[in-house]
mmCIF entry with sequence, helices, sheets and N, C-alpha, C, O atoms, coordinates in Angstrom:
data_MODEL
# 
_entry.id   MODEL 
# 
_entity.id                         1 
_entity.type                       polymer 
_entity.pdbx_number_of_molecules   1 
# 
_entity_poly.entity_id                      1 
_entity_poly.type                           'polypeptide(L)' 
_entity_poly.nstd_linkage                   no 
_entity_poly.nstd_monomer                   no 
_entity_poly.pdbx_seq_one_letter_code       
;(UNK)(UNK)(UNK)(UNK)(UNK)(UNK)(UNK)(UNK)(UNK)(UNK)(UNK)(UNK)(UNK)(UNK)(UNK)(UNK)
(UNK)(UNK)(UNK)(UNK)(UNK)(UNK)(UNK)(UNK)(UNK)(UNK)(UNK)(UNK)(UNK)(UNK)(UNK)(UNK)
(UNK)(UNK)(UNK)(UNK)(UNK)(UNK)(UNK)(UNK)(UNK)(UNK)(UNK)(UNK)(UNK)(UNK)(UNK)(UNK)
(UNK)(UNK)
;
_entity_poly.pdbx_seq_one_letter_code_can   XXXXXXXXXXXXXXXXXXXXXXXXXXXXXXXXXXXXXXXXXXXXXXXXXX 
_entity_poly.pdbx_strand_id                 A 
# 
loop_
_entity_poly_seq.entity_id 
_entity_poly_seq.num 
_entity_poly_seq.mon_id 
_entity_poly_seq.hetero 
1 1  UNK n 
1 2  UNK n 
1 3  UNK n 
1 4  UNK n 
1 5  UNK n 
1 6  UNK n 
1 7  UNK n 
1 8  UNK n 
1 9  UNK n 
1 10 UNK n 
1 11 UNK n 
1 12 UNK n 
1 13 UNK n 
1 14 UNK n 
1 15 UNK n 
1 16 UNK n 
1 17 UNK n 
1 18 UNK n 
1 19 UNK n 
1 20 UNK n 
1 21 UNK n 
1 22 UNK n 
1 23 UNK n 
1 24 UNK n 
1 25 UNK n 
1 26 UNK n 
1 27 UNK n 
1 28 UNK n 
1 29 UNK n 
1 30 UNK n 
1 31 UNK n 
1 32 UNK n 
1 33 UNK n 
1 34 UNK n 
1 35 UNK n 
1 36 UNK n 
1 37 UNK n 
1 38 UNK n 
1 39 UNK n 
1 40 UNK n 
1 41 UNK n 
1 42 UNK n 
1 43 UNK n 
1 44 UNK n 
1 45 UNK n 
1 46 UNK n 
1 47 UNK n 
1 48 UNK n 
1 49 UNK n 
1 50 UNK n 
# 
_struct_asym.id          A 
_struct_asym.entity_id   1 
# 
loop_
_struct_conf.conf_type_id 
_struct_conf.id 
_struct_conf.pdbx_PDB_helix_id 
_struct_conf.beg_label_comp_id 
_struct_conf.beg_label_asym_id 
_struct_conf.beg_label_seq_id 
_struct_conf.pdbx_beg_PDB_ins_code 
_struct_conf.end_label_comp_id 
_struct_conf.end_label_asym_id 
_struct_conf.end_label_seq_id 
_struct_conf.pdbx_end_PDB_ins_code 
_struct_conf.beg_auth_comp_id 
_struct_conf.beg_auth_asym_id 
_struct_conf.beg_auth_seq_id 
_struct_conf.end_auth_comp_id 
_struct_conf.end_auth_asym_id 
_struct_conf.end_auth_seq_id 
_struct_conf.pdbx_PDB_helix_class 
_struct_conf.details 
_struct_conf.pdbx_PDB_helix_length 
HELX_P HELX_P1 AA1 UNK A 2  ? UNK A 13 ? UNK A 2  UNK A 13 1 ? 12 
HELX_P HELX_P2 AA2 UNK A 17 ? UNK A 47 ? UNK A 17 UNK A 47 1 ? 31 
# 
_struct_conf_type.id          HELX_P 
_struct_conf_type.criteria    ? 
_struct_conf_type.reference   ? 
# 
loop_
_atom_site.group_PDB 
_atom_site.id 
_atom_site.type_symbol 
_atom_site.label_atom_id 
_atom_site.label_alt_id 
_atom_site.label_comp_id 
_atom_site.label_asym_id 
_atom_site.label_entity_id 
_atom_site.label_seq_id 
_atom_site.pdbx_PDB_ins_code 
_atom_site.Cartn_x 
_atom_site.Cartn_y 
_atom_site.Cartn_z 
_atom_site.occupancy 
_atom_site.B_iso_or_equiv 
_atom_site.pdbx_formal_charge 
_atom_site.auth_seq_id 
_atom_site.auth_comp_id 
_atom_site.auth_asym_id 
_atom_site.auth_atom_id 
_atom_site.pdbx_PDB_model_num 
ATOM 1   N N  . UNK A 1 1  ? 5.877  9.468   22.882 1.00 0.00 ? 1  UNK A N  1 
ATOM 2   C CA . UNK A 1 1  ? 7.118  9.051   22.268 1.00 0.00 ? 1  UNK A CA 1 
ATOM 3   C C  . UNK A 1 1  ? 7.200  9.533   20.825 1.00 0.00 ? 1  UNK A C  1 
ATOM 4   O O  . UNK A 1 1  ? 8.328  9.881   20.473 1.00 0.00 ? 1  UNK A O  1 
ATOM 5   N N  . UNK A 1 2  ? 6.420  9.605   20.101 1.00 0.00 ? 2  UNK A N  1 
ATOM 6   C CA . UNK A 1 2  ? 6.082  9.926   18.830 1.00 0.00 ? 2  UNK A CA 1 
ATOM 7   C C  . UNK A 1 2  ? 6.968  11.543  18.446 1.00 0.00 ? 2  UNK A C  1 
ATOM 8   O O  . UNK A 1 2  ? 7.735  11.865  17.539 1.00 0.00 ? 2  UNK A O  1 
ATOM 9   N N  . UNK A 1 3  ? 6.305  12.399  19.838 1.00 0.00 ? 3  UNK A N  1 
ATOM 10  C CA . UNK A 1 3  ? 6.837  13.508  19.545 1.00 0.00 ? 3  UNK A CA 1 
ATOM 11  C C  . UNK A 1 3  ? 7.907  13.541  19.331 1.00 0.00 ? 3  UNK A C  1 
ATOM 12  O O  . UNK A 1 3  ? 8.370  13.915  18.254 1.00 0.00 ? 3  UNK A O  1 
ATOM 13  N N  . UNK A 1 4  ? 8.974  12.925  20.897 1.00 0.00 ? 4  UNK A N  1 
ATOM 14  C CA . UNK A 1 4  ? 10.012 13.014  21.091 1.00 0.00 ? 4  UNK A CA 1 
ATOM 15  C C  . UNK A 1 4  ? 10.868 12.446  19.559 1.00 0.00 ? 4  UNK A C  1 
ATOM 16  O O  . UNK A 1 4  ? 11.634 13.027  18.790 1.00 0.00 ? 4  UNK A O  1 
ATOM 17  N N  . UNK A 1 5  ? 10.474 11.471  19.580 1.00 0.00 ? 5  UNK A N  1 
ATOM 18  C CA . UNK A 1 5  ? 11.142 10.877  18.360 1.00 0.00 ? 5  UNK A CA 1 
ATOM 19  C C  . UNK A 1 5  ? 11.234 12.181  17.147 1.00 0.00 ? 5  UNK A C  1 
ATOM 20  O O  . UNK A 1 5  ? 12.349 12.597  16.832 1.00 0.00 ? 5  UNK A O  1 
ATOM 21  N N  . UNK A 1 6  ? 9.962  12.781  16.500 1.00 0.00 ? 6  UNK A N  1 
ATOM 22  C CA . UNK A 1 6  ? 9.861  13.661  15.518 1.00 0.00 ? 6  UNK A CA 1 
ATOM 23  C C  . UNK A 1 6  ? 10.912 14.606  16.149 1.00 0.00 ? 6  UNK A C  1 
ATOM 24  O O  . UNK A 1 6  ? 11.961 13.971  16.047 1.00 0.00 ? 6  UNK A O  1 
ATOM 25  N N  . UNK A 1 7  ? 11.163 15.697  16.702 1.00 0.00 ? 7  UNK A N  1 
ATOM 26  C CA . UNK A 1 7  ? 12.293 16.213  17.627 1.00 0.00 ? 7  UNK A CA 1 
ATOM 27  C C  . UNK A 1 7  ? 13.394 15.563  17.354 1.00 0.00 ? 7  UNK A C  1 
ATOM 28  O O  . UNK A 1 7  ? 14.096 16.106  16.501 1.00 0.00 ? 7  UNK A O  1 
ATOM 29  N N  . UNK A 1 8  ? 13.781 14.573  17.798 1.00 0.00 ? 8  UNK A N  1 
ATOM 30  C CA . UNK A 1 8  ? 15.390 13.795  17.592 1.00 0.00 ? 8  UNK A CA 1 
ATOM 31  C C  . UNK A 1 8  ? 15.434 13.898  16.122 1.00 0.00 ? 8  UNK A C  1 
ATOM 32  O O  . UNK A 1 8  ? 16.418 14.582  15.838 1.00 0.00 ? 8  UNK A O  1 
ATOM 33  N N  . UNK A 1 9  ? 14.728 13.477  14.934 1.00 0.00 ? 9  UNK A N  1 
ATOM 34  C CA . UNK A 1 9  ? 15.073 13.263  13.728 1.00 0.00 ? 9  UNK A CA 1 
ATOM 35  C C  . UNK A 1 9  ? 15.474 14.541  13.409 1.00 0.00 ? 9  UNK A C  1 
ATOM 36  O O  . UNK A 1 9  ? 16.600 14.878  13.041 1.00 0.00 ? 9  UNK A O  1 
ATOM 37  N N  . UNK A 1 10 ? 14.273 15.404  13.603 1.00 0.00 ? 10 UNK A N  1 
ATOM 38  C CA . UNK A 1 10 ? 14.098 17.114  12.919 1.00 0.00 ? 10 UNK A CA 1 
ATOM 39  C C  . UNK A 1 10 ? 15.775 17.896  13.556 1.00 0.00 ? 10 UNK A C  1 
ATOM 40  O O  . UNK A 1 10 ? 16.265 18.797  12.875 1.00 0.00 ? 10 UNK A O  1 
ATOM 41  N N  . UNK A 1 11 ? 16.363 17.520  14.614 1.00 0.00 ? 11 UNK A N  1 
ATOM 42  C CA . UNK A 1 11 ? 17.508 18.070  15.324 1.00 0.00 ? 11 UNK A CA 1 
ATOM 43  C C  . UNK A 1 11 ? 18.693 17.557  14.663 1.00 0.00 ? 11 UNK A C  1 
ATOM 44  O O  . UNK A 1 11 ? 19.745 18.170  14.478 1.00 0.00 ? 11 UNK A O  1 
ATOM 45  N N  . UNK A 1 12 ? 18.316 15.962  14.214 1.00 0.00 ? 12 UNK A N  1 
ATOM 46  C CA . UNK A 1 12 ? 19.753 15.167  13.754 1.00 0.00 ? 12 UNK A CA 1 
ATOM 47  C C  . UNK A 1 12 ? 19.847 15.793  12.343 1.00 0.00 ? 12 UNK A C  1 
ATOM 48  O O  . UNK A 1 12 ? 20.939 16.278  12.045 1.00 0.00 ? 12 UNK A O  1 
ATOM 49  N N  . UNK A 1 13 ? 18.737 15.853  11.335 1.00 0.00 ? 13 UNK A N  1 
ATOM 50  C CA . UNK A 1 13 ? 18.555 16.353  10.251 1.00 0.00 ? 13 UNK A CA 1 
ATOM 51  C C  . UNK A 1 13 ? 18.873 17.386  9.817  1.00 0.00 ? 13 UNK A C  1 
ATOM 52  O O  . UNK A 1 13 ? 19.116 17.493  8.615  1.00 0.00 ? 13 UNK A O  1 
ATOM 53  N N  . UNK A 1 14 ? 18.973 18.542  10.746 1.00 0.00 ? 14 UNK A N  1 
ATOM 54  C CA . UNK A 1 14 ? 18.953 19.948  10.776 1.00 0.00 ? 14 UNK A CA 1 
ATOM 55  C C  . UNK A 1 14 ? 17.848 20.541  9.792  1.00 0.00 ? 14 UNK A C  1 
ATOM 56  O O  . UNK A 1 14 ? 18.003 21.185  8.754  1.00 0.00 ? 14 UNK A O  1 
ATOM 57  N N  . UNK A 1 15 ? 16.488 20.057  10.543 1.00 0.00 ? 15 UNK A N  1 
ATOM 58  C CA . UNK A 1 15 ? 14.982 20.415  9.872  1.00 0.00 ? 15 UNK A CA 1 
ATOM 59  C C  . UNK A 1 15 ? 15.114 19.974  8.455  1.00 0.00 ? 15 UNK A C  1 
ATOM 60  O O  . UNK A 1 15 ? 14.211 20.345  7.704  1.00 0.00 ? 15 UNK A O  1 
ATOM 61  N N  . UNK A 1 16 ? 15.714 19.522  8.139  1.00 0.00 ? 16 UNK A N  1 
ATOM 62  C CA . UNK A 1 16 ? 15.470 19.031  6.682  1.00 0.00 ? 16 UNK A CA 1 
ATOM 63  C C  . UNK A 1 16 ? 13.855 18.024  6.547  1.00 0.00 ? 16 UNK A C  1 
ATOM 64  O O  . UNK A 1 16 ? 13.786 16.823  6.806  1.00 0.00 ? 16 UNK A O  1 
ATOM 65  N N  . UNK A 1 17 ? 12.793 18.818  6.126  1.00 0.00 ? 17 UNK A N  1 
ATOM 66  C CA . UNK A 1 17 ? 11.308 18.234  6.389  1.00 0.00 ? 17 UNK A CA 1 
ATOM 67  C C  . UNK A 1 17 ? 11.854 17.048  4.939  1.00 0.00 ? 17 UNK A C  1 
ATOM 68  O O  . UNK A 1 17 ? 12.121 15.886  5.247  1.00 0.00 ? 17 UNK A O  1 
ATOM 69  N N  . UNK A 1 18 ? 11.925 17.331  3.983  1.00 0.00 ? 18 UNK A N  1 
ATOM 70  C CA . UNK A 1 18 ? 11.652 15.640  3.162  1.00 0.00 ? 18 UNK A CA 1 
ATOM 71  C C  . UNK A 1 18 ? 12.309 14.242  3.819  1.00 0.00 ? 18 UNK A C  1 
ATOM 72  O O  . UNK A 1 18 ? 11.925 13.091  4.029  1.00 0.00 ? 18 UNK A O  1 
ATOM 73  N N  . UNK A 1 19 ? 13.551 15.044  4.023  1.00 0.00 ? 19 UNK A N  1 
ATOM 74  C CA . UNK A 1 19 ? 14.351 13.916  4.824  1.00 0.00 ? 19 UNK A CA 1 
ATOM 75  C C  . UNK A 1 19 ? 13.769 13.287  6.204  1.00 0.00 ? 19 UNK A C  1 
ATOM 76  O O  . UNK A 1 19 ? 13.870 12.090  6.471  1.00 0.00 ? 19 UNK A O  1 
ATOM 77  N N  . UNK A 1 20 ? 13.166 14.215  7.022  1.00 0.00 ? 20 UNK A N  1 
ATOM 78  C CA . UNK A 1 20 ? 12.288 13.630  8.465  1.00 0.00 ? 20 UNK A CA 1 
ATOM 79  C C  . UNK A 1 20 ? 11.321 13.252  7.997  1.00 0.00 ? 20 UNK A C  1 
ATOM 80  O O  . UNK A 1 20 ? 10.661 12.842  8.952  1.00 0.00 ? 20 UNK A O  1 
ATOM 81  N N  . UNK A 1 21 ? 10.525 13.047  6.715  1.00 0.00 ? 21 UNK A N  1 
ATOM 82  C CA . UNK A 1 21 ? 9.141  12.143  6.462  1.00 0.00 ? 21 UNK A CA 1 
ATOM 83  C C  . UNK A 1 21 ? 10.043 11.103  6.459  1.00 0.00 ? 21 UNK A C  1 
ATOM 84  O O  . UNK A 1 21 ? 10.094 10.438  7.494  1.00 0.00 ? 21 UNK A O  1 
ATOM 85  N N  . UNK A 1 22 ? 10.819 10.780  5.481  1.00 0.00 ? 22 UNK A N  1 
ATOM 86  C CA . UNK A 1 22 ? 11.736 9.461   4.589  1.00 0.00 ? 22 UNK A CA 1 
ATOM 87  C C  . UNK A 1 22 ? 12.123 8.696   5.936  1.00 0.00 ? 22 UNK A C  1 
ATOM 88  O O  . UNK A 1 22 ? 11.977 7.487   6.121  1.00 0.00 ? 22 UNK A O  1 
ATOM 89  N N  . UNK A 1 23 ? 12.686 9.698   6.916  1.00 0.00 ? 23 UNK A N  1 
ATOM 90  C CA . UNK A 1 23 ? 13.377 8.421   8.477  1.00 0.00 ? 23 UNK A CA 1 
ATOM 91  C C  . UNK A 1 23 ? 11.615 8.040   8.976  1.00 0.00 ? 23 UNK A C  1 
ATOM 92  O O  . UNK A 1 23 ? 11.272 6.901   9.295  1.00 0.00 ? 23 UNK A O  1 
ATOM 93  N N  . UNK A 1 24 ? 10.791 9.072   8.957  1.00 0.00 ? 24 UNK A N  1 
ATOM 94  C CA . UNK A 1 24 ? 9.567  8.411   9.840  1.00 0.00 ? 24 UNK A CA 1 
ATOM 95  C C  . UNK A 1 24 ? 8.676  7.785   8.895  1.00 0.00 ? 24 UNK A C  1 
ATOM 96  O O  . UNK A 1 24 ? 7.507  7.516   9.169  1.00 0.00 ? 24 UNK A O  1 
ATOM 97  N N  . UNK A 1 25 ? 9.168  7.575   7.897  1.00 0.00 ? 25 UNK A N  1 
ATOM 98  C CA . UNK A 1 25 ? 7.981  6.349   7.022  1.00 0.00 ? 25 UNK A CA 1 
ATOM 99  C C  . UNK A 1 25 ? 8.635  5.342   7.332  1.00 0.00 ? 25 UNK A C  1 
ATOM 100 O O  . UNK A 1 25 ? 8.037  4.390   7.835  1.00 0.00 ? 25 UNK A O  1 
ATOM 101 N N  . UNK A 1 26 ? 10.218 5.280   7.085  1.00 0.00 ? 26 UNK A N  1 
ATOM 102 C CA . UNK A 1 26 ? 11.197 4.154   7.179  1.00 0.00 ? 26 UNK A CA 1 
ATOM 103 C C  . UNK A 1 26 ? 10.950 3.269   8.365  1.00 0.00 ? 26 UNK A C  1 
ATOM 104 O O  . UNK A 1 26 ? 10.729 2.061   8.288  1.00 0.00 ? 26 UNK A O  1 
ATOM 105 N N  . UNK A 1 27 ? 11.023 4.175   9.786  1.00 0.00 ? 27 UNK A N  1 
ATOM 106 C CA . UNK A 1 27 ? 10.548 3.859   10.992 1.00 0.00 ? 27 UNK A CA 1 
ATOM 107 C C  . UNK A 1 27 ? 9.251  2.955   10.898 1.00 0.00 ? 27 UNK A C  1 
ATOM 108 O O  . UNK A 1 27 ? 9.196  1.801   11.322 1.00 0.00 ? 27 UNK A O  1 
ATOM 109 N N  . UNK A 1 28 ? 7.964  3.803   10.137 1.00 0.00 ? 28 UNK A N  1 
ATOM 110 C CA . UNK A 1 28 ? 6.492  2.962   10.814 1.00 0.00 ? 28 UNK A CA 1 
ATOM 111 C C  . UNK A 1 28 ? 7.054  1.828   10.286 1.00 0.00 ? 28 UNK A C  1 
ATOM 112 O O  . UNK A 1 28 ? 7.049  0.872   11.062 1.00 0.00 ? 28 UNK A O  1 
ATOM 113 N N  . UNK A 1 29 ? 7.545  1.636   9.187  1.00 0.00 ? 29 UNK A N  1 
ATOM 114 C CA . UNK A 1 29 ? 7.298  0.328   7.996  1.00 0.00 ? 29 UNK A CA 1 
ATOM 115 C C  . UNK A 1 29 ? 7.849  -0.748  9.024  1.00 0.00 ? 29 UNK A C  1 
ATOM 116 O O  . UNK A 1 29 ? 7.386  -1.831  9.381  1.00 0.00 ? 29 UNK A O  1 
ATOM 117 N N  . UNK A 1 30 ? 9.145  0.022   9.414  1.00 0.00 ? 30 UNK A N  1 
ATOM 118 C CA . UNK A 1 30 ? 9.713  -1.409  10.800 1.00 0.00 ? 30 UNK A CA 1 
ATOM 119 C C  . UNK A 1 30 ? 9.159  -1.681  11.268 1.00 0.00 ? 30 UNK A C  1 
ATOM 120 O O  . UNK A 1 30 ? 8.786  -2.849  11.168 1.00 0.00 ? 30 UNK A O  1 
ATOM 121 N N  . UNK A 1 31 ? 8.634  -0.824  12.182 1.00 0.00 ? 31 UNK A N  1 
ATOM 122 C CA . UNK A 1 31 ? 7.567  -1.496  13.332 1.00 0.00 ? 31 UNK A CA 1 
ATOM 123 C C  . UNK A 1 31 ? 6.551  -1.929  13.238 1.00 0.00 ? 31 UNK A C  1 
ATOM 124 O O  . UNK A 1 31 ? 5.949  -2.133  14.292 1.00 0.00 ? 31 UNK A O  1 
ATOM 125 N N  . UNK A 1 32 ? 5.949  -2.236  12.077 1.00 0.00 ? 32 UNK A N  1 
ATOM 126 C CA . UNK A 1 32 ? 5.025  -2.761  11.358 1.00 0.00 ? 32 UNK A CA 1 
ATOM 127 C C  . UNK A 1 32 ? 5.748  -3.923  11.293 1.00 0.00 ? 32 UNK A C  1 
ATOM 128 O O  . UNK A 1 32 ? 5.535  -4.672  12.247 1.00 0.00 ? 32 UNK A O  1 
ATOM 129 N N  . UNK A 1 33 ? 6.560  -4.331  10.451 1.00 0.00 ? 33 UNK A N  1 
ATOM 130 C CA . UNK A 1 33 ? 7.055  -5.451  10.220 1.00 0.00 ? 33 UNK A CA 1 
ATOM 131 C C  . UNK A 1 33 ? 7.388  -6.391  11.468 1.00 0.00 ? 33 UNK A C  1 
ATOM 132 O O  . UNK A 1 33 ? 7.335  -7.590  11.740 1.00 0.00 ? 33 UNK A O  1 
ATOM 133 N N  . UNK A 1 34 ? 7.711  -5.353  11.995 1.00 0.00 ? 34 UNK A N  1 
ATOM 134 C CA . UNK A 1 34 ? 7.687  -6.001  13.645 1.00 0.00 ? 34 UNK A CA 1 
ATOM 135 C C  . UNK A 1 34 ? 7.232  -6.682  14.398 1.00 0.00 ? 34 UNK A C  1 
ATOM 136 O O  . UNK A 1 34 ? 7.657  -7.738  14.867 1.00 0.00 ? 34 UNK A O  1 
ATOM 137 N N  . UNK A 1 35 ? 5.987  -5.930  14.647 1.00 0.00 ? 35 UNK A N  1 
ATOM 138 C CA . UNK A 1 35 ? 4.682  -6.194  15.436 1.00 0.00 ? 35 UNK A CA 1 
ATOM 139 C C  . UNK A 1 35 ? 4.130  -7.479  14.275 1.00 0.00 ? 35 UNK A C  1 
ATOM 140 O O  . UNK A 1 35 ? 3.274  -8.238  14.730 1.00 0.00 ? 35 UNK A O  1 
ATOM 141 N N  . UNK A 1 36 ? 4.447  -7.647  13.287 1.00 0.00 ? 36 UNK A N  1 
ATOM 142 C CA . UNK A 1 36 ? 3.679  -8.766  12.903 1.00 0.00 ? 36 UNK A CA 1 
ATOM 143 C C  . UNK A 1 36 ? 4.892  -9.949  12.666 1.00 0.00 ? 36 UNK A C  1 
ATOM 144 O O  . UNK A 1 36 ? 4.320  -10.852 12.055 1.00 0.00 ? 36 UNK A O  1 
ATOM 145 N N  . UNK A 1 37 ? 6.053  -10.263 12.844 1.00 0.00 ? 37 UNK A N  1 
ATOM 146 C CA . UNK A 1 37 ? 6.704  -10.973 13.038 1.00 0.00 ? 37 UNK A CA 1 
ATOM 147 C C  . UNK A 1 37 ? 6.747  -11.349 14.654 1.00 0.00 ? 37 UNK A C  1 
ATOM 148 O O  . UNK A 1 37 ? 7.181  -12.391 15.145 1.00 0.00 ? 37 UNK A O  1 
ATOM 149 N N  . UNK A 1 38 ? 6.311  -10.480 15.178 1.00 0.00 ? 38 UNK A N  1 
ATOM 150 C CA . UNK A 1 38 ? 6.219  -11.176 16.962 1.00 0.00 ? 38 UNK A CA 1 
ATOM 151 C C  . UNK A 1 38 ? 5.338  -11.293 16.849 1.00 0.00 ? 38 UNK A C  1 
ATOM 152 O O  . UNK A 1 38 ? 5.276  -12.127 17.752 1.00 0.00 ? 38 UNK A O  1 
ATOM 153 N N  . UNK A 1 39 ? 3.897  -11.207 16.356 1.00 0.00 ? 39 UNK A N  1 
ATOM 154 C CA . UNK A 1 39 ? 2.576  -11.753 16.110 1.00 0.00 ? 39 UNK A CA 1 
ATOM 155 C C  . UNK A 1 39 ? 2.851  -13.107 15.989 1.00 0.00 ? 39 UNK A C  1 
ATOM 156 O O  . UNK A 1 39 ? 2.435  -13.908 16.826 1.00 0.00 ? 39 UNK A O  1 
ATOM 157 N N  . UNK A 1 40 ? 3.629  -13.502 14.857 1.00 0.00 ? 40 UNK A N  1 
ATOM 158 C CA . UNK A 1 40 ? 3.642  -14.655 14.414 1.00 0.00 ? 40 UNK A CA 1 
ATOM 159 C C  . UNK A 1 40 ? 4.185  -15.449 15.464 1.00 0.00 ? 40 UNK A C  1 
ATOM 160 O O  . UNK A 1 40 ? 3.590  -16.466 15.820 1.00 0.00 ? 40 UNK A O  1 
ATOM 161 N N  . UNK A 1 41 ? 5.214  -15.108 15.979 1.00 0.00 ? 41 UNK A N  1 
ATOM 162 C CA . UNK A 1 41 ? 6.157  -15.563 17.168 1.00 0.00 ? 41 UNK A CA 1 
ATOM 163 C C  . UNK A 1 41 ? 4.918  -16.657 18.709 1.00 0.00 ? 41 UNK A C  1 
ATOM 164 O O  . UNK A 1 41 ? 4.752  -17.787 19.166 1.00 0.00 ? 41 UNK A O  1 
ATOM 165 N N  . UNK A 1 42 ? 4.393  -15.150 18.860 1.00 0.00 ? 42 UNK A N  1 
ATOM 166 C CA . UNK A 1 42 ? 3.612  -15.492 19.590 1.00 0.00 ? 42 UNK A CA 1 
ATOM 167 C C  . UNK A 1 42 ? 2.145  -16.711 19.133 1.00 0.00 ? 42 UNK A C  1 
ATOM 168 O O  . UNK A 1 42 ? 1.417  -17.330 19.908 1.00 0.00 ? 42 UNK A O  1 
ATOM 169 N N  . UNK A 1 43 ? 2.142  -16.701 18.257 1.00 0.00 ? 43 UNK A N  1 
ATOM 170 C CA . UNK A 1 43 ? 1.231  -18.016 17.429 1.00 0.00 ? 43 UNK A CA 1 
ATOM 171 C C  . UNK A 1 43 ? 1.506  -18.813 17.440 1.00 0.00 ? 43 UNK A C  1 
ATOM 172 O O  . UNK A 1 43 ? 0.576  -19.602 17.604 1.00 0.00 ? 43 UNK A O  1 
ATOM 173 N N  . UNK A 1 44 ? 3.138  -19.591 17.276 1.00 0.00 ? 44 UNK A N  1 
ATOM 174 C CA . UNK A 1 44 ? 3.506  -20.509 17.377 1.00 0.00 ? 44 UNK A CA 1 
ATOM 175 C C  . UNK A 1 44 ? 3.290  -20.902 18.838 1.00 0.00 ? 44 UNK A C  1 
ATOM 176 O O  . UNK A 1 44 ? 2.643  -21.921 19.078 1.00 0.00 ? 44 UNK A O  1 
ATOM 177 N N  . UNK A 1 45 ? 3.892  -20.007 20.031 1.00 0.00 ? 45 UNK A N  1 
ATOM 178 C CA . UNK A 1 45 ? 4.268  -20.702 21.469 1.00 0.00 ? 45 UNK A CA 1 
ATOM 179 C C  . UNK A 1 45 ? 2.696  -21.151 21.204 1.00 0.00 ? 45 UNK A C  1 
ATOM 180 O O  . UNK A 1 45 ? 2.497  -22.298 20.802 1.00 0.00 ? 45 UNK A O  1 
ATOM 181 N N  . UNK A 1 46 ? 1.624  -20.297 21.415 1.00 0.00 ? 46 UNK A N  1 
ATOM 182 C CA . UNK A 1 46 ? 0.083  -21.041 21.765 1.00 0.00 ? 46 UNK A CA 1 
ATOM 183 C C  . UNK A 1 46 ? -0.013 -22.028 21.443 1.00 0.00 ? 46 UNK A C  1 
ATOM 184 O O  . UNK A 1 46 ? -0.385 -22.969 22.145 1.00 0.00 ? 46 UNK A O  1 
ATOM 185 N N  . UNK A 1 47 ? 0.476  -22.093 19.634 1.00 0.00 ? 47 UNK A N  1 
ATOM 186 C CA . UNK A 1 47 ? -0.173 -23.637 19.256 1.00 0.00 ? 47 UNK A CA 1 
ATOM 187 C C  . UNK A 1 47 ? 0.405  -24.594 20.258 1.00 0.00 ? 47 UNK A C  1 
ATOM 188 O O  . UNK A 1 47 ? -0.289 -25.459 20.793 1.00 0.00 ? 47 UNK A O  1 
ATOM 189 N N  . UNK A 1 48 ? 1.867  -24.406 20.544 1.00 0.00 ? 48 UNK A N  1 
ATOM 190 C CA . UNK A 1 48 ? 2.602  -25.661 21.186 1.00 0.00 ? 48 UNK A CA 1 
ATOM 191 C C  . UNK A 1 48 ? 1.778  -26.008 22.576 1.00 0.00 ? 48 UNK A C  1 
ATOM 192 O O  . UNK A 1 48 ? 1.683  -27.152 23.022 1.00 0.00 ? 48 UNK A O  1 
ATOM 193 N N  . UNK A 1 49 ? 1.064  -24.567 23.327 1.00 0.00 ? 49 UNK A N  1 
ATOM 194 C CA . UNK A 1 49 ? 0.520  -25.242 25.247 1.00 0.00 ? 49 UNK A CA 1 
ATOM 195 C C  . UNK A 1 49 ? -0.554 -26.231 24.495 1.00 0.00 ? 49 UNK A C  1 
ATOM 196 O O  . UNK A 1 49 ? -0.519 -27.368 24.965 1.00 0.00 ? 49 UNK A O  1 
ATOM 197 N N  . UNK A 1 50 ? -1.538 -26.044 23.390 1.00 0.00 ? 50 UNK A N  1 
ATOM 198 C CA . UNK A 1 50 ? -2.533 -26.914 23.066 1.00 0.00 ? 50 UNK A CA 1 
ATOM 199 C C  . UNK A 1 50 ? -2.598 -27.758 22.634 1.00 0.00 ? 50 UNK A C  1 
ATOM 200 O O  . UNK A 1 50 ? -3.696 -28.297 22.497 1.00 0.00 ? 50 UNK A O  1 
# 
């Protein structure tokens, strides 16, 4: 997926390389933020079965 994704930006961009780092830093930082807000998500349901 990674690739594909690099491809879609580099095509929407028209190869503009500074601009395709700036969308794929923008990108990790989300899904970072992500994955640890459903981290958290998922912490709560546990505490509640115990």
């Amino acid at each position: 997926m990674a690739r594909n994704l690099k491809n879609r930006v580099s095509r929407a961009t028209s190869c503009n390389h500074k601009l395709n780092k700036k969308v794929l830093i923008i990108k990790r930082s989300y899904d970072e933020v992500y994955s640890i807000l459903n981290g958290l998500d998922k912490r709560k349901k546990k505490k509640k079965l115990y």
